[in-house]
C-alpha positions as CSV (number, residue, x, y, z in Angstrom):
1,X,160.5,138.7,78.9
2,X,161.0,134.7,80.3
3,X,161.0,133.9,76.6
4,X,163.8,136.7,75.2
5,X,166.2,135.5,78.1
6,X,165.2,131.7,77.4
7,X,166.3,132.9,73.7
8,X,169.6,134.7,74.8
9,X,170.6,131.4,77.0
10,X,170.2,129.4,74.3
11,X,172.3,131.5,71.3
12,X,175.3,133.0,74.0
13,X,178.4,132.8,73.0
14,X,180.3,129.7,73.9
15,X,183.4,127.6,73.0
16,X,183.6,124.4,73.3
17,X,187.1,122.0,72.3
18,X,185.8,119.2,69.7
19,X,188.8,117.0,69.4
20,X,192.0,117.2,71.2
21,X,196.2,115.8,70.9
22,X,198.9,116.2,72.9
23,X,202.4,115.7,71.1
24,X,203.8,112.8,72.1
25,X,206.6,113.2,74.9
26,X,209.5,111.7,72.9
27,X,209.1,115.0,70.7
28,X,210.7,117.6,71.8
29,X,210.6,120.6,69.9
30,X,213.1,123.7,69.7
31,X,211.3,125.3,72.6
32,X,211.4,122.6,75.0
33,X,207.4,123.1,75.5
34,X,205.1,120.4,75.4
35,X,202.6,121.2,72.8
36,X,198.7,120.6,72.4
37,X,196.5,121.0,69.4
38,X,192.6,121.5,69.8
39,X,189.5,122.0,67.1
40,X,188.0,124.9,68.9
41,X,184.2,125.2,68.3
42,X,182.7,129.1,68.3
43,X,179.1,129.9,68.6
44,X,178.3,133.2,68.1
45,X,175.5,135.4,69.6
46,X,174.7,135.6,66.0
47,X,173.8,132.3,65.4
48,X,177.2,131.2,63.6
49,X,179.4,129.1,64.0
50,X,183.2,128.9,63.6
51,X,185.9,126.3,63.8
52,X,189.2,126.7,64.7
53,X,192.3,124.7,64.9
54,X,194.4,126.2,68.0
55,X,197.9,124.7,68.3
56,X,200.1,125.8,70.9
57,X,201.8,125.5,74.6
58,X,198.5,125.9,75.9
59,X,196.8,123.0,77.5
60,X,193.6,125.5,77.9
61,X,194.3,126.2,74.2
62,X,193.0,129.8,74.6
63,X,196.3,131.1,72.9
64,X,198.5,130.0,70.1
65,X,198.4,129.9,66.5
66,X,195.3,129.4,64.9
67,X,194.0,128.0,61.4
68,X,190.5,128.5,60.2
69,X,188.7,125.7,59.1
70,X,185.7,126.1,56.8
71,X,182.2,125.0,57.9
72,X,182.5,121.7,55.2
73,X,185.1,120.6,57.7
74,X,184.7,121.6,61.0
75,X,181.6,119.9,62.2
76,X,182.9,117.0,60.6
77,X,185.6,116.8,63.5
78,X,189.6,115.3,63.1
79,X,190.3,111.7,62.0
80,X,194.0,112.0,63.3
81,X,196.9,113.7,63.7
82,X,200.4,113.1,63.1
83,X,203.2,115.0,65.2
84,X,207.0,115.0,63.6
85,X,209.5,117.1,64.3
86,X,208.8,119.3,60.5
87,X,205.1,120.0,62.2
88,X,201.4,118.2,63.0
89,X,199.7,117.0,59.9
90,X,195.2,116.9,60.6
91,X,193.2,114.6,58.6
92,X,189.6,115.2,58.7
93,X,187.2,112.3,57.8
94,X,186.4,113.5,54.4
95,X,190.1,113.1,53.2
96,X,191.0,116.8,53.4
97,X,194.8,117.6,55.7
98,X,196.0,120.2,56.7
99,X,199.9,121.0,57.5
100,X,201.2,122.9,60.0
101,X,204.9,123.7,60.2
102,X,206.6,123.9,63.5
103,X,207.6,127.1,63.0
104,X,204.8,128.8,63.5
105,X,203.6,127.5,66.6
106,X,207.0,127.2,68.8
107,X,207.9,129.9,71.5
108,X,204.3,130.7,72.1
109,X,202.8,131.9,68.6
């Protein structure tokens, strides 16, 4: 019994925020929201593991518009981001980016 709850502790679902950026204040978008991006890190009860990229009003980034990102980037982490006024541009260390317009994370998406 002590081992199949040490077991369950261990593999519970949790999230935990990898990497984290703030848009810069002098960037103000459409929605006059400050706006936060996060690589969201899923374990499973199952054993897997998902990555997110959450990007949003959210400081808590529990909301927002999310991208997938496959398991040959995720646990890799974010070099950088970029914020313009088009959208947030991630660059992960093994040379991939992603794009995200604006448009689909103003008013709360």
């Amino acid at each position: 019994m002590l081992t199949v709850g040490m077991v369950t502790a261990l593999w519970w679902p949790r999230t935990e925020v990898t990497y984290r950026s703030t848009a810069p204040a002098s960037l103000v978008y459409a929605d006059r929201s400050p706006h936060y991006l996060g690589l969201v890190h899923e374990h499973t009860l199952s054993g897997r593991h998902t990555y997110e990229l959450m990007i949003g009003r959210d400081p808590g980034l529990s909301y927002g518009h999310m991208v997938h990102v496959g398991p040959d980037l995720g646990p890799r982490g974010v070099k950088s981001t970029t914020w313009t006024a088009s959208g947030v541009r991630v660059r992960f260390p093994t040379g991939h980016e992603v794009f995200v317009p604006a448009r689909s994370f103003l008013y709360g998406r």
